[in-house]
Each structure stands twice: as structure tokens, then as C-alpha cells.
C-alpha positions in Angstrom: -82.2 -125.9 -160.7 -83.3 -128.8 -162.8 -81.9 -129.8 -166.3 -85.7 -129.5 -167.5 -85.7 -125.9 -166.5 -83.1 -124.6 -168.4 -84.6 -126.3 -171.4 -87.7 -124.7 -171.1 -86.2 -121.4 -170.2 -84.2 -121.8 -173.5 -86.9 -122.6 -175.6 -88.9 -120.2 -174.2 -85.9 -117.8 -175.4 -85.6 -119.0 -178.6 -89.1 -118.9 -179.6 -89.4 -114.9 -178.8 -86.3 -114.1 -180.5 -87.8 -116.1 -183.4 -91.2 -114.2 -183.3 -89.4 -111.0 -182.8 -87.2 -112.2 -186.2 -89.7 -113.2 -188.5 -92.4 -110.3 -187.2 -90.8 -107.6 -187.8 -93.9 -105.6 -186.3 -92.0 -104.9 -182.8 -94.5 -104.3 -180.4 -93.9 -103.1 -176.8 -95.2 -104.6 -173.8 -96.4 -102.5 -171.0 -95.9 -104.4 -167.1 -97.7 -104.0 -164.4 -95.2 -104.7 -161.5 -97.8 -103.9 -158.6 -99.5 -106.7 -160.0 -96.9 -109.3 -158.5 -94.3 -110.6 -158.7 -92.4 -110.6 -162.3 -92.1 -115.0 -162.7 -94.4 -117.2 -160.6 -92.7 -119.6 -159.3 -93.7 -122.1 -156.5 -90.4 -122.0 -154.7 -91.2 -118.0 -154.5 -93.8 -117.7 -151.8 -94.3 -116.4 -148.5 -91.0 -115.0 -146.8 -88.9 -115.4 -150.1 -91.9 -113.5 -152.5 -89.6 -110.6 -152.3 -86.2 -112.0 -153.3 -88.1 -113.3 -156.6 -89.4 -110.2 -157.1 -85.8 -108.3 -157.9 -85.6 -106.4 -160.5 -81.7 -104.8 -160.4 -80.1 -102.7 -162.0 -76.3 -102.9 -161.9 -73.8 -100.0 -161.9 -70.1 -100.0 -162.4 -69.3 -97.6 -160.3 -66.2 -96.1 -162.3 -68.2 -96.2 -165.5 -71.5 -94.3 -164.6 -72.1 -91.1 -164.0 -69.9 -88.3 -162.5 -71.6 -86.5 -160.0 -68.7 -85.4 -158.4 -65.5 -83.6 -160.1 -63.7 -83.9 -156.7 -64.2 -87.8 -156.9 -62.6 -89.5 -160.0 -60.5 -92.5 -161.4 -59.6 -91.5 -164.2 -58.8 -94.7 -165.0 -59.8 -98.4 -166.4 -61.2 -100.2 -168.6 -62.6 -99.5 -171.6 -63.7 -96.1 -173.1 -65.8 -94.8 -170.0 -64.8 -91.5 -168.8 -64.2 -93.0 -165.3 -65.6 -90.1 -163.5 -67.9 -92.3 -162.0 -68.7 -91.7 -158.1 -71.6 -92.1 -155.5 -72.8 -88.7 -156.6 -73.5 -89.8 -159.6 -75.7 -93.0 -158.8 -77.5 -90.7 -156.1 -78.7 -88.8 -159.1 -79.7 -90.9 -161.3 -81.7 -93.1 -158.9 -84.9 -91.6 -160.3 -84.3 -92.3 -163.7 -82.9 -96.1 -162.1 -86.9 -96.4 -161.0 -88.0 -95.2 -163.9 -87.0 -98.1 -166.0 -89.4 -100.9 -163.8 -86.1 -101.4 -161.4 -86.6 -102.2 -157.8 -82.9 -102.9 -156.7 -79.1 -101.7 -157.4 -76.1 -103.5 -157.1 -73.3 -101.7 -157.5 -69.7 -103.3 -158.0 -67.4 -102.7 -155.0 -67.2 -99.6 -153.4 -64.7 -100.5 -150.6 -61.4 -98.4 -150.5 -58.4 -100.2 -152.8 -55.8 -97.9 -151.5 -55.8 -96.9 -155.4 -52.0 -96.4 -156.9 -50.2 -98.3 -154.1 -48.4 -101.6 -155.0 -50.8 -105.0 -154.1 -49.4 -107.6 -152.2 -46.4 -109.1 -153.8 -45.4 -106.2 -156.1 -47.2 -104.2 -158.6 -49.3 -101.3 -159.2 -52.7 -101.3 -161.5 -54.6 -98.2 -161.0 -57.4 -99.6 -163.9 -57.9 -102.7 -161.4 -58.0 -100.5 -158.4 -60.7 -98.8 -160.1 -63.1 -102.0 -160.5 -62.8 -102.2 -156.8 -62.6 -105.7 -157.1 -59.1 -106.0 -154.9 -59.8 -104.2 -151.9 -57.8 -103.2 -149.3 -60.1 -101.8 -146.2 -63.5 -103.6 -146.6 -65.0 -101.2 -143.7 -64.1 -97.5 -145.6 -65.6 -96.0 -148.7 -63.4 -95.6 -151.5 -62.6 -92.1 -151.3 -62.4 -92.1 -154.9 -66.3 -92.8 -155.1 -66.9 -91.2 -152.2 -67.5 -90.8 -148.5 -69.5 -92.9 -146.0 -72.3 -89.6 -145.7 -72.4 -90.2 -149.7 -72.8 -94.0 -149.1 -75.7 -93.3 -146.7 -77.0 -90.7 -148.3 -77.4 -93.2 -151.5 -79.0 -96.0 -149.3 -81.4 -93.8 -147.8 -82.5 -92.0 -150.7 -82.7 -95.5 -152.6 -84.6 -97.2 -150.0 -87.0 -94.0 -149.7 -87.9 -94.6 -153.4 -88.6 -98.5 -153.3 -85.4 -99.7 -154.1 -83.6 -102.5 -152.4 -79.5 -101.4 -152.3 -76.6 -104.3 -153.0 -73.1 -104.2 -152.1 -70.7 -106.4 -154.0 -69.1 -108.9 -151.8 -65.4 -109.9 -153.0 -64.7 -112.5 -150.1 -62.3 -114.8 -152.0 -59.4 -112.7 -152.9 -58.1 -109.0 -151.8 -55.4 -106.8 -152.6 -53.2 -107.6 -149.3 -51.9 -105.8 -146.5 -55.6 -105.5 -145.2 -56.6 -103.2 -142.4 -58.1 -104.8 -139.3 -61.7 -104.8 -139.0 -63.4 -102.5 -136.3 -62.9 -105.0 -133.9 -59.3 -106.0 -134.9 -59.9 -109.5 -136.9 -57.8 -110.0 -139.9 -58.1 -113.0 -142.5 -55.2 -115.2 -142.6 -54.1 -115.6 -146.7 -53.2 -119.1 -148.2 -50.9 -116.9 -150.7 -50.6 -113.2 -151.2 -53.9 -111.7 -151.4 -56.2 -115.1 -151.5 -58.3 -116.1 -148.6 -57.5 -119.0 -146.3 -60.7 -120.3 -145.5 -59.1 -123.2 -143.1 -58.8 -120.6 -140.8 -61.4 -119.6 -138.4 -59.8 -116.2 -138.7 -61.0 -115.7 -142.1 -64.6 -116.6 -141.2 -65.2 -114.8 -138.6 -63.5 -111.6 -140.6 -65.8 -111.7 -143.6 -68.5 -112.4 -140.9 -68.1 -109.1 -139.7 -67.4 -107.5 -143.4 -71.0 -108.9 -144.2 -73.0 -107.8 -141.3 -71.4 -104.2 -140.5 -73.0 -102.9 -143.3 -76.0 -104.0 -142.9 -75.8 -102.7 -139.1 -73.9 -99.4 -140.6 -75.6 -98.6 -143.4 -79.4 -100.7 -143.8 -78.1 -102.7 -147.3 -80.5 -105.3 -148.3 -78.0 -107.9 -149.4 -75.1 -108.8 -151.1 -74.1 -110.2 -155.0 -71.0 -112.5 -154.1 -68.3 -112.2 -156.6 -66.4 -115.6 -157.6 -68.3 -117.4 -154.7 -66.7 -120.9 -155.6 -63.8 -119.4 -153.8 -65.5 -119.5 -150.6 -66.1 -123.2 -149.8 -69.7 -124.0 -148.5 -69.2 -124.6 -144.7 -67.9 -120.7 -144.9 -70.7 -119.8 -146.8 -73.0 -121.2 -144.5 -71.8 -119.8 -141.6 -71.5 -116.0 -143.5 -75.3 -116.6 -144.4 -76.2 -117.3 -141.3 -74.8 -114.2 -139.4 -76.3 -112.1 -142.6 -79.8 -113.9 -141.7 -79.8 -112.8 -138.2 -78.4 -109.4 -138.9 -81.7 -108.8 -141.1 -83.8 -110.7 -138.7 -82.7 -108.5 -135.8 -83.4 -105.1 -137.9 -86.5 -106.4 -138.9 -87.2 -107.1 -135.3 -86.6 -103.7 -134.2 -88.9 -102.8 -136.6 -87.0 -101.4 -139.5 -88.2 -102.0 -142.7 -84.8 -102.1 -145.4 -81.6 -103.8 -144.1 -84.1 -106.6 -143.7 -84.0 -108.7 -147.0 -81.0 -110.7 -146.3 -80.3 -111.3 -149.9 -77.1 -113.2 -151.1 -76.6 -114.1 -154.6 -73.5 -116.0 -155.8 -71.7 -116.2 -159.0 -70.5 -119.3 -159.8 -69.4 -119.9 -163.6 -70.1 -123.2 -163.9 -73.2 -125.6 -165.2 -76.5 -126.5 -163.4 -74.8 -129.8 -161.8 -72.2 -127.6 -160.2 -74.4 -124.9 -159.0 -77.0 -126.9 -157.6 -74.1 -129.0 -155.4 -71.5 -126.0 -155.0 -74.0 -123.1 -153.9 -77.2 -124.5 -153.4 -76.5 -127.5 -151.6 -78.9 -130.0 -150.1 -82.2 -128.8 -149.4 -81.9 -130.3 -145.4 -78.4 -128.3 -145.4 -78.4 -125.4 -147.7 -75.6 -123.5 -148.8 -77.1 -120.1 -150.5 -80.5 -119.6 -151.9 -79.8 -117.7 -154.8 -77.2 -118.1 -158.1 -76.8 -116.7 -161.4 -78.4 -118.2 -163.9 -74.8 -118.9 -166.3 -76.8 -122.3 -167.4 -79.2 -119.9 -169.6 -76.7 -117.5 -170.4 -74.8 -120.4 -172.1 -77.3 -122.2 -173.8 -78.5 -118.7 -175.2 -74.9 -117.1 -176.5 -75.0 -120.9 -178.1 -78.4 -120.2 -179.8 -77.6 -116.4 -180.8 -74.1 -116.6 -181.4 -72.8 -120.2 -181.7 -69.8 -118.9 -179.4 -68.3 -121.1 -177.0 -68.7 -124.0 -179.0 -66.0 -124.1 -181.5 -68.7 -123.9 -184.1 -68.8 -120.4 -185.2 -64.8 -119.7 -185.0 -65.5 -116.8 -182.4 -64.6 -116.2 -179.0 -66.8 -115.2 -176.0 -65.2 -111.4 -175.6 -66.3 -110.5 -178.8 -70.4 -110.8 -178.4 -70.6 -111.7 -174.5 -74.0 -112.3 -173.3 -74.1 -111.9 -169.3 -76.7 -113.2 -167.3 -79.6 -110.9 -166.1 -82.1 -113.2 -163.9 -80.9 -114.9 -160.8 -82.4 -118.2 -159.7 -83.7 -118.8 -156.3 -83.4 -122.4 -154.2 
């Protein structure tokens, strides 16, 4: 992810936001996604053609629709109804490929044991609801739903073209975690954060990453706060995703195949490319978010960040919407 890059993408940016300004004839353009893929791109080729190709949509699960009355948080942040279930992303997945998408992600959907205390004291049902501090990686929050819902969504999904992405929270949990299928358990360096020293913890999120691929035919994973994971982890997790894909692909499935990991890493280019990346003889992931761009454009459209304008991020926050690929 060269420096060079992120000018150009920035300038590129820049100079439709100014055409768009000072035209203020708005015209639409029409894609043709059968046509290829979206942004050529040498390093997109062969094998990887189809990671470059994503177009995803993401859902907050809490947030979106409520398809099921019986399945509800009632609860989180800001002013969504938080009704939001698998029911509800089941359907809406035509209208989800109506707008030119080819992939979901959906933020975590594992089961948070919502209202009971996390590890070391205290109860938060709104962060429960995020799903970001989980408690059983391999069951469904019954809040969103069941595991037939969960299927059900990855079938119908993959039926209509579109690749399905769990979120991956490997870095930090809620505590007091239940035991894998086959009994491993992570060991914690302090209440509810992942030891990675351990072999233990590896060989846990190995298993976190793979059986739902094996369970369910998913297509990949977006890792939340990957720099918690250190690389040799990340390498080995990879790896058993890989051959997971490989081996349905070999049996001649055709989703649960992809293999698809990308990180986020909030940091700059330098960073990324030596944290997540890694060398190209020894790589660490293929795929980040682009937070370079996303920060040299709230800096051109907002001036936040910078000290210049006298506002802070949370008021205008620009997130970034086009992963990068080794």
C-alpha cells in the first residue's frame, strides 16, 4: 500500500467532489458490474479477481430491520429501534442486491449472554447488543436468532450472488467463555483480553474461524481490532481459514470457498503495510481497511482531526468503505 497510492486515491477524491461542487448538474452513473471487476488493479488477478471484486454491504445487526418480534434488544446505541434480528436481513437481502452489492458483513452475531455481568463486574445490555463482547463464539445469539435462521440467511444469500461475512472479534471477549465443540478455551492475559502467548488461544480462535465455514458455508471474515492479534497468530488463523476454503472447494462446493479475511487496523499506511500485510515472502493478511484514505479525506472535507477546524471526529465521521488487497 504505497504512499503514492493514497495520494492518487485522494486526489482522485478530491477532484470529483470538486466537479460535483462547482457542477451542480448531478448526473448519475449507470455500472455494469458483469463487466468486471469494479477497480483494475494488477495485484487483482487470477485466484484473488474475486476478493477485489467485493462490493459489501454492512449491517448492524441490532439496528436493521426487525423481522422478528420474538427476537429483540431493545437496546443500544443511538436512536435505532433495536429490533433488529436475522429475520430481518433475510428479508431485505433482495433489496441488499438491488443496490449493485455482492457481499454482507454483518457485525457479530455470536451469543453475549445479554444482561449478565462481563468478566470482572458489570452489566451493559447496549454493549451486549453490538455483539462485540461475546461470550459463546459457536451459538447464535438468540436475541438475533437461531442457527436455522443463520443458515437460512447464508443459503438464501449465497443463492442470490452474494458472498456472507461474519465479524471476527478475536482480540477481546466478554469472559467466562464456553468451551469450543471440542473443549479448547483461550487463556486471558487479563479479564476478557486474549493471551496470544498461549498456544491455547490459537488453536481456540482456529477453531472459532473454521467451524463456520465447515457449519455454515461463510465466505470470510472482517476482523475487528486485528492489531490485537499479533501476526504469527494471524498467520497461523489464515492458514487453517485457507485450507478450510480449499477443502470445500475441493469437494466441489462453490460458497464457503473465498477464504476472505479483512483486518481493521486504525493506523497509517506504514503500519498497515508491516502490522497486517507483512512481507511479501511471509505474509501476514491480504486485505485491510483503507483508514489511510479515510483520513486524508475527513482532512479534505472536514478539516477534522487536524486541530485546524476546532472539531472533533464524532461529530462528521467518515468511515472507510473500500478495502485494500496485498
Amino acid at each position: 500500500m504505497p504512499e503514492t497510492d493514497t495520494a492518487r486515491r485522494l486526489l482522485f477524491f478530491t477532484a470529483l467532489v470538486a466537479g460535483l461542487t462547482f457542477d451542480r448538474t448531478l448526473v448519475g452513473v449507470q455500472v455494469d458490474f458483469s463487466s468486471g471487476a469494479a477497480q483494475q488493479n494488477s495485484g487483482c488477478s487470477g485466484a484473488t479477481a474475486a476478493d477485489c471484486d467485493l462490493r459489501m454491504y454492512e449491517v448492524m445487526v441490532e439496528s436493521f430491520v426487525d423481522g422478528d418480534p420474538a427476537r429483540d434488544y431493545n437496546a443500544g446505541y443511538g436512536t435505532s429501534h433495536h429490533k433488529g434480528d436475522l429475520r430481518g436481513i433475510i428479508n431485505s437481502l433482495d433489496y441488499i442486491k438491488s443496490l449493485g452489492m455482492n457481499a454482507i458483513w454483518m457485525t457479530p452475531i455470536f451469543d453475549s449472554h445479554a444482561g449478565e455481568p462481563r468478566q470482572g463486574g458489570g452489566i451493559d445490555l447496549k454493549l451486549d447488543a453490538t455483539g462485540y463482547y461475546t461470550r459463546d463464539y459457536f451459538k447464535i445469539d438468540p436475541k438475533f436468532g437461531s442457527l436455522a435462521d443463520a443458515q437460512e440467511l447464508v443459503t438464501k444469500a449465497h443463492e442470490k450472488g452474494l458472498y456472507v461475512f461474519f465479524d471476527g472479534v478475536f482480540g477481546h471477549n466478554k469472559g467466562n467463555l464456553v468451551a469450543s465443540p471440542t473443549g479448547k478455551l483461550p487463556v486471558s492475559s487479563s479479564p476478557g483480553v486474549s493471551d496470544y502467548s498461549a498456544p491455547q488461544t490459537v488453536n481456540f480462535y482456529k477453531e472459532v474461524a473454521t467451524y463456520w465455514i465447515n457449519q455454515l458455508g461463510i465466505d470470510g471474515w472482517r476482523l475487528d481490532q486485528s492489531y490485537q492479534v499479533p501476526p504469527s497468530a494471524w498467520r497461523d488463523i489464515r492458514s487453517a481459514v485457507e485450507s478450510a476454503s480449499a477443502q470445500r472447494a475441493q469437494a466441489g462446493q462453490q460458497w464457503g470457498t473465498l477464504g476472505y479475511m479483512v483486518a481493521e487496523d486504525w493506523s497509517d499506511a506504514g503500519t498497515i503495510a508491516n502490522r497486517t500485510f507483512g512481507p511479501e515472502a511471509n505474509p501476514i493478511l491480504h486485505s485491510a481497511f483503507d483508514f489511510p484514505v479515510r483520513y486524508a479525506i475527513v482532512g479534505v472535507l472536514a478539516g477534522e482531526e487536524s486541530g485546524f477546524s476546532g472539531r472533533t471526529q464524532s461529530k462528521h465521521p467518515v468511515m472507510p468503505v473500500v478495502p485494500l488487497q496485498r
